[in-house]
NUGUNU-921437 format. One record per residue (C-alpha): residue number from 1; residue in one letter; z, y, x. Coordinates in steps of 0.001 Angstrom, whole numbers, plus 500000, padded with zeros to 6 digits. Layout:
N
<pt><seq>NUM</seq><type>A</type><c3>Z</c3><c2>Y</c2><c1>X</c1></pt>
...
This chain:
109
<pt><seq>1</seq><type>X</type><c3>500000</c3><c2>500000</c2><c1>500000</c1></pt>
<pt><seq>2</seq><type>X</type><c3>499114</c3><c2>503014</c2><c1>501883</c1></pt>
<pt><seq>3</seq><type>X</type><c3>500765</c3><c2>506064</c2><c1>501492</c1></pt>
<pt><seq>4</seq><type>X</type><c3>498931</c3><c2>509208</c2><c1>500604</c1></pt>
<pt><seq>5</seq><type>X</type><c3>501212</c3><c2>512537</c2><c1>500228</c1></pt>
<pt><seq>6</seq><type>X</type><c3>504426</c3><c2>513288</c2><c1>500699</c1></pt>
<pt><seq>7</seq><type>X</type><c3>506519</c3><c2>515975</c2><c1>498775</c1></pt>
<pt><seq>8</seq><type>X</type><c3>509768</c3><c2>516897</c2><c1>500104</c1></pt>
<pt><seq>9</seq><type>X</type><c3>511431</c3><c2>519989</c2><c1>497930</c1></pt>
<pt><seq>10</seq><type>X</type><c3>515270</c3><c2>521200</c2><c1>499266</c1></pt>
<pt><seq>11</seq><type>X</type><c3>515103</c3><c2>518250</c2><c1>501611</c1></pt>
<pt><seq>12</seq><type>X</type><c3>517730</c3><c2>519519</c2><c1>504170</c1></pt>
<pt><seq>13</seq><type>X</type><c3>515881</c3><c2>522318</c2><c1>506419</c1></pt>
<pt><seq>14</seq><type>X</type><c3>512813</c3><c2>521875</c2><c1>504140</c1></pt>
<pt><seq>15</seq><type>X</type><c3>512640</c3><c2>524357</c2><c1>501117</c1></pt>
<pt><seq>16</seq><type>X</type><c3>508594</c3><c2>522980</c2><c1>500205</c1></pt>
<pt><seq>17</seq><type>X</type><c3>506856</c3><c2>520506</c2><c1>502342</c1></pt>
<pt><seq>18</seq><type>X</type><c3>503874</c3><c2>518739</c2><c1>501659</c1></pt>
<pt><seq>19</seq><type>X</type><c3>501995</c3><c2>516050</c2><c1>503772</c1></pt>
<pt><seq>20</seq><type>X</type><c3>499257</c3><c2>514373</c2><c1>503220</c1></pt>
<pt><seq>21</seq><type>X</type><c3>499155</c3><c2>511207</c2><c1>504825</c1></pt>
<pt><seq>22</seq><type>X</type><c3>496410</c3><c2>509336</c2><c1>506790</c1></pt>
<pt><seq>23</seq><type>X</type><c3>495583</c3><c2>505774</c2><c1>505326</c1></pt>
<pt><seq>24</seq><type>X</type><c3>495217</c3><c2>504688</c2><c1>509343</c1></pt>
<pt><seq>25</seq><type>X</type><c3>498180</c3><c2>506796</c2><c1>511580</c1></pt>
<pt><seq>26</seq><type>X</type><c3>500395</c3><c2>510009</c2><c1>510958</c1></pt>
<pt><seq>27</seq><type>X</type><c3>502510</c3><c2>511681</c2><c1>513754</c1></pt>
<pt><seq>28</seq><type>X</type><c3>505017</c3><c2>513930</c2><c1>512983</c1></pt>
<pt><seq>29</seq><type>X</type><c3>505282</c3><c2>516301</c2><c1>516697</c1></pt>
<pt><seq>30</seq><type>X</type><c3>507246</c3><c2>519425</c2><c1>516938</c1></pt>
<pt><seq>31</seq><type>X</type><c3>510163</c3><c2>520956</c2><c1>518354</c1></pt>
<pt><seq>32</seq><type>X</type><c3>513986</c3><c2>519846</c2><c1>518872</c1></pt>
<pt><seq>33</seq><type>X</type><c3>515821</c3><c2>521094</c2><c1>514916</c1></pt>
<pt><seq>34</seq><type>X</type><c3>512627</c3><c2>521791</c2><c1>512697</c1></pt>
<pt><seq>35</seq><type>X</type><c3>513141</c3><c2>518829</c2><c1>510538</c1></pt>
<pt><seq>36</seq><type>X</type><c3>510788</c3><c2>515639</c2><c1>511782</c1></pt>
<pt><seq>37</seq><type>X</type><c3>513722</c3><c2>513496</c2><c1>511476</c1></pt>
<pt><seq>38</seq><type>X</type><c3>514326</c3><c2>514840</c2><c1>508135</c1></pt>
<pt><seq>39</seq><type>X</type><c3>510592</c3><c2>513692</c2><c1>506528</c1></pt>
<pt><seq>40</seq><type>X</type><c3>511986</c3><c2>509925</c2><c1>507743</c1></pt>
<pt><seq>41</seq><type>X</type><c3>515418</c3><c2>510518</c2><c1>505811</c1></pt>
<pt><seq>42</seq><type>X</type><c3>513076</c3><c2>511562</c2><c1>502699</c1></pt>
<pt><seq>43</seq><type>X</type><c3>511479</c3><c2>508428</c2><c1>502870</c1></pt>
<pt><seq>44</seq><type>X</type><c3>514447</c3><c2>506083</c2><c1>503495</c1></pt>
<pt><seq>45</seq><type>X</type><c3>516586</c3><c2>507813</c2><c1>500408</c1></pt>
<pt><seq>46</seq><type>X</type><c3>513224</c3><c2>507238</c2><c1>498458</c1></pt>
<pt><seq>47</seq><type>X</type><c3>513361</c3><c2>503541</c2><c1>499061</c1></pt>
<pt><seq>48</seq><type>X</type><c3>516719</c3><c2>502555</c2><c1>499758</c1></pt>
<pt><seq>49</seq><type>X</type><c3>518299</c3><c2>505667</c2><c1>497832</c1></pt>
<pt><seq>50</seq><type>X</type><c3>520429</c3><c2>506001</c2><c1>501144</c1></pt>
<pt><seq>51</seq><type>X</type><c3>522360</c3><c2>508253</c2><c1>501863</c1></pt>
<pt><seq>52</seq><type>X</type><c3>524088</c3><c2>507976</c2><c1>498413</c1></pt>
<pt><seq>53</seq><type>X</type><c3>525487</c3><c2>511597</c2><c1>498113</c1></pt>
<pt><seq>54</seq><type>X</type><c3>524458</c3><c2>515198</c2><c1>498343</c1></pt>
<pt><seq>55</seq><type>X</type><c3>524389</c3><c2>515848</c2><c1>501638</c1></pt>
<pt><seq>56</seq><type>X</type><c3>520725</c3><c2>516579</c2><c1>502189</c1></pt>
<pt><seq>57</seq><type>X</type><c3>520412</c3><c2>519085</c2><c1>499483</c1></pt>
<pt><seq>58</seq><type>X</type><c3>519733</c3><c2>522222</c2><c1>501070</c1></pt>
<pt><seq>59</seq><type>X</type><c3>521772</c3><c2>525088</c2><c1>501174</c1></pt>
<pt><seq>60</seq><type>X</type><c3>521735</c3><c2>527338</c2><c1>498533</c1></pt>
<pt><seq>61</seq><type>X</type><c3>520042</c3><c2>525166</c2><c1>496035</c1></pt>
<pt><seq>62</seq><type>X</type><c3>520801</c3><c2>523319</c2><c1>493592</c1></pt>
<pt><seq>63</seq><type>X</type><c3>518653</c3><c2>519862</c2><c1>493762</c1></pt>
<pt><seq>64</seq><type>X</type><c3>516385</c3><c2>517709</c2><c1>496258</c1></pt>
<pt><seq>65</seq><type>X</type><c3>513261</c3><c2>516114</c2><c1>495127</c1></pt>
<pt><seq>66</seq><type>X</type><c3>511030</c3><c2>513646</c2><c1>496960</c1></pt>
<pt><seq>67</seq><type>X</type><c3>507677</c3><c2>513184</c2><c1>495788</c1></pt>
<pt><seq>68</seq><type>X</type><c3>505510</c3><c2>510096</c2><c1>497001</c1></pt>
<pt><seq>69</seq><type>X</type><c3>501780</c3><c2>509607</c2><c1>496180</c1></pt>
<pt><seq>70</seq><type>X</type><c3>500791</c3><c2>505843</c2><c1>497104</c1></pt>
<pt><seq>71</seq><type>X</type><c3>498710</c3><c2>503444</c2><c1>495394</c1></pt>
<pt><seq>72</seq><type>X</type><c3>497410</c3><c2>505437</c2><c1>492161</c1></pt>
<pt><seq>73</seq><type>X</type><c3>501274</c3><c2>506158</c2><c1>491661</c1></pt>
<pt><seq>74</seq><type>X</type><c3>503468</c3><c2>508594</c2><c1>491620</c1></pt>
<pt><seq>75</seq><type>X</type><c3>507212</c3><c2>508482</c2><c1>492470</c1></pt>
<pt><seq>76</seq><type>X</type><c3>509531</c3><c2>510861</c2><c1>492276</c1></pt>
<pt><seq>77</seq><type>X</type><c3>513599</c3><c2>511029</c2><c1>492878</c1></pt>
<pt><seq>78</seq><type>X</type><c3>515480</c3><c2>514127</c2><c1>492400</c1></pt>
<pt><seq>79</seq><type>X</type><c3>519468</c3><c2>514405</c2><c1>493047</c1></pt>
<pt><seq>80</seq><type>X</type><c3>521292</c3><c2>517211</c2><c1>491884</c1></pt>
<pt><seq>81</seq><type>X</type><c3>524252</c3><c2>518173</c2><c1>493457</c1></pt>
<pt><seq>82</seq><type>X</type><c3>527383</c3><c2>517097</c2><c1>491392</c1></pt>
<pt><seq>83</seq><type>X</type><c3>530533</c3><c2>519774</c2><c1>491048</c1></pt>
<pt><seq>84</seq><type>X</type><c3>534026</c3><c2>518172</c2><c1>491160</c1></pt>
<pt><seq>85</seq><type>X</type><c3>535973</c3><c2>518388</c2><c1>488412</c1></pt>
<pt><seq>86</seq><type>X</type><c3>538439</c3><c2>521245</c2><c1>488485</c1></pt>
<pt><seq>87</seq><type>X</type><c3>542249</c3><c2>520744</c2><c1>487938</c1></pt>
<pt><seq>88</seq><type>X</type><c3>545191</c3><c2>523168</c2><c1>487029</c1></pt>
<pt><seq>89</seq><type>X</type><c3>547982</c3><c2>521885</c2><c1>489534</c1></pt>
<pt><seq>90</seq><type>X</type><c3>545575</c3><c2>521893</c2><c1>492496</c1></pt>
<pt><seq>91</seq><type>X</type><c3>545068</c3><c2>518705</c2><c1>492735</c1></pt>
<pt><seq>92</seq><type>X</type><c3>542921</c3><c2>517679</c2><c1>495387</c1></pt>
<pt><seq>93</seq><type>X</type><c3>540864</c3><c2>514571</c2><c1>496589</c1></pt>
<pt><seq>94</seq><type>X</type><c3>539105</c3><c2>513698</c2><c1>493274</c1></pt>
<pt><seq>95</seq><type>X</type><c3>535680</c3><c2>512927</c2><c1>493576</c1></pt>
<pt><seq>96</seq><type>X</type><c3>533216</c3><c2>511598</c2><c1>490871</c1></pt>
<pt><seq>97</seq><type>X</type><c3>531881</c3><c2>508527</c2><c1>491009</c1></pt>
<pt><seq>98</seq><type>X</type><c3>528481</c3><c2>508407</c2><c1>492482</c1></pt>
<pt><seq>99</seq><type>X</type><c3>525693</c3><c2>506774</c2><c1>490040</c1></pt>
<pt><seq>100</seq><type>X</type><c3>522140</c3><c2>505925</c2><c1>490966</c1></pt>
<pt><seq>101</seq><type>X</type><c3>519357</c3><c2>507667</c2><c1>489652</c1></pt>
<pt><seq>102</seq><type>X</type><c3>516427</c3><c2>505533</c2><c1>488745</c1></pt>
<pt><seq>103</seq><type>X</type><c3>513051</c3><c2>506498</c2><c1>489984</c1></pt>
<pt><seq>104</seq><type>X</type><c3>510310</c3><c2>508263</c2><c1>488126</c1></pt>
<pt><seq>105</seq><type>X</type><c3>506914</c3><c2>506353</c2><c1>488624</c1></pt>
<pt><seq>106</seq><type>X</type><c3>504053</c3><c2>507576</c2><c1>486408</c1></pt>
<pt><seq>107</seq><type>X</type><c3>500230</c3><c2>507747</c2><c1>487268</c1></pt>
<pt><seq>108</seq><type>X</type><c3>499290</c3><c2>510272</c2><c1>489919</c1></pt>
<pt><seq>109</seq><type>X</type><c3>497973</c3><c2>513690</c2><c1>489027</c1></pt>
């Protein structure tokens, strides 16, 4: 299944990135902190939905999409981030659980 664009929206440095993808090779080059590593961490929390959290969203914003184009399909996984629960009392250390989002897949556009 070869994979033909790549969509990465609030993906940790990456406010909108889109790559289109060679059916043979694709190298990512660049310098040290731009975000290459990033674009590999889009595709392993498309797949494998790891990390499970909100650490990738960017700063500032609110949600994190990945978009894949591959085989006439389209796939996309969005995570929004999650606010804790507020107490009176201060109470501190609750988190919510965590739930997996299931992908989108449609037809491509």
């Amino acid at each position: 299944m070869p994979l033909k664009k790549l969509v990465l929206e609030n993906f940790q440095v990456h406010p909108k990135l889109s790559l289109d993808l060679d059916p043979h090779i694709t190298c990512i080059i660049g310098p040290s902190d731009v975000g290459k590593s990033a674009v590999i961490r889009a595709l392993r929390w498309l797949c494998q939905n790891v990390p499970d959290g909100a650490e990738f969203i960017r700063d500032g914003t609110k949600q994190a999409i990945v978009t894949l184009q591959a085989d006439g399909k389209t796939i996309i996984h969005p995570r929004h981030r999650k606010q804790l629960p507020t107490w009176s009392g201060g109470i501190q250390g609750l988190r919510e659980k965590r739930t997996r989002r299931d992908h989108q897949i449609g037809p491509s556009r």
